[in-house]
C-alpha positions as CSV (number, residue, x, y, z in Angstrom):
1,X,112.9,108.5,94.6
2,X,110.0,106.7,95.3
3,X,109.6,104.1,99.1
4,X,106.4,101.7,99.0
5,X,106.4,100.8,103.0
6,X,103.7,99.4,104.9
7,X,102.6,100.2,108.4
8,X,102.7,97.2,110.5
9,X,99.1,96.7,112.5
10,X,98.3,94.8,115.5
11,X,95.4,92.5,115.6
12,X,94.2,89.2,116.5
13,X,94.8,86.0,114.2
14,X,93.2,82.9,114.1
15,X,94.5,79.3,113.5
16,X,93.2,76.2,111.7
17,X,94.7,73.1,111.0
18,X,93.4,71.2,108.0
19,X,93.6,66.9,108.4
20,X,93.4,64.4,105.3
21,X,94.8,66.7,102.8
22,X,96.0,64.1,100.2
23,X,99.4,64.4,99.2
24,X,99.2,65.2,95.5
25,X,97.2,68.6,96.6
26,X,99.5,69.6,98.7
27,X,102.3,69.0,96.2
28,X,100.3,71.5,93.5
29,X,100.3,74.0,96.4
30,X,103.7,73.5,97.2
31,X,104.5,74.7,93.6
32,X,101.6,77.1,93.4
33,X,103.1,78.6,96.8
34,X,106.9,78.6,94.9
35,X,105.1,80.4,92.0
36,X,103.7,82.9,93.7
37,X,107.1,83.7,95.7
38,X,105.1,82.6,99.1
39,X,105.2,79.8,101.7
40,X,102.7,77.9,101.5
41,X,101.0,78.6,104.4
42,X,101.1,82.4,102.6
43,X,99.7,81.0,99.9
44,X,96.6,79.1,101.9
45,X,96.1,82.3,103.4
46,X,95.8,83.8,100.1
47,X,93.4,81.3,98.3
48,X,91.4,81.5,101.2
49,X,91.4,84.9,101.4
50,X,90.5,85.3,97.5
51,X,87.8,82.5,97.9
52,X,85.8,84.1,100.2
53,X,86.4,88.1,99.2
54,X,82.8,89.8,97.7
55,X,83.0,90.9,94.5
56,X,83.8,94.7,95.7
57,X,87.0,93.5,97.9
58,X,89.3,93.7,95.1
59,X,92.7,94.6,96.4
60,X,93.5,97.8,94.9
61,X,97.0,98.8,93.1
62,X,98.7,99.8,96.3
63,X,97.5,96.8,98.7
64,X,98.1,94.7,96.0
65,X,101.9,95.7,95.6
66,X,102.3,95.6,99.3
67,X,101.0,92.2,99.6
68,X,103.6,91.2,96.7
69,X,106.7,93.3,98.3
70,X,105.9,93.8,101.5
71,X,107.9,91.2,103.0
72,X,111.2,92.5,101.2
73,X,110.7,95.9,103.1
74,X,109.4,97.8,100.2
75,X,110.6,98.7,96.6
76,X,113.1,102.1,95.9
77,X,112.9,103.3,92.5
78,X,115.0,105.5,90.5
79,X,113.1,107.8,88.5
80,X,114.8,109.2,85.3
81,X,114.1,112.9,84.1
82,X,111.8,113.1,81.9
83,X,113.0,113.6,78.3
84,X,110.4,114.7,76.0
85,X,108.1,117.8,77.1
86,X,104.7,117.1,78.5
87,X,102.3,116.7,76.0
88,X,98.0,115.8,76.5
89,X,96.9,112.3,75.5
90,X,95.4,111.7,72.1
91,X,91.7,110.9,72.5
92,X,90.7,110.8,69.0
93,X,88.5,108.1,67.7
């Protein structure tokens, strides 16, 4: 059995409110945010987050699942046994 859980950390947040958004924007992110699974103030924090990462802040495979499960308290799978022997990979051309 394999548990994805994330440890909780303690910091600091800050707020912003955003004034004059026009209606038919926040209607795209009401559906982008439905999508996506998120609230939409999730999803702000997201586009935000993504519009101002550097090239090299890529979320990697783990961070990335965690941002998408996180919130359900993590994912249990069953693993099956494996039925065919372990064989190497075939690297030929």
């Amino acid at each position: 059995m394999l548990a994805l859980m994330a440890d909780e950390e303690v910091g600091v947040l800050a707020s912003i409110s955003v004034r004059n958004l026009e209606d038919d924007v926040k209607e795209r992110l009401r559906i982008r945010a439905a999508h996506h699974g998120r609230s939409m103030e999730s999803e702000i924090r997201a586009i935000l987050a993504q519009a101002v990462s550097e090239p090299n802040d890529e979320p990697r495979l783990f961070q990335a699942m965690l941002d998408r499960f996180g919130e359900n308290g993590g994912v249990e799978l069953e693993l099956p046994p494996r039925q065919t022997p372990v064989r190497a990979a075939d690297l030929s051309p």
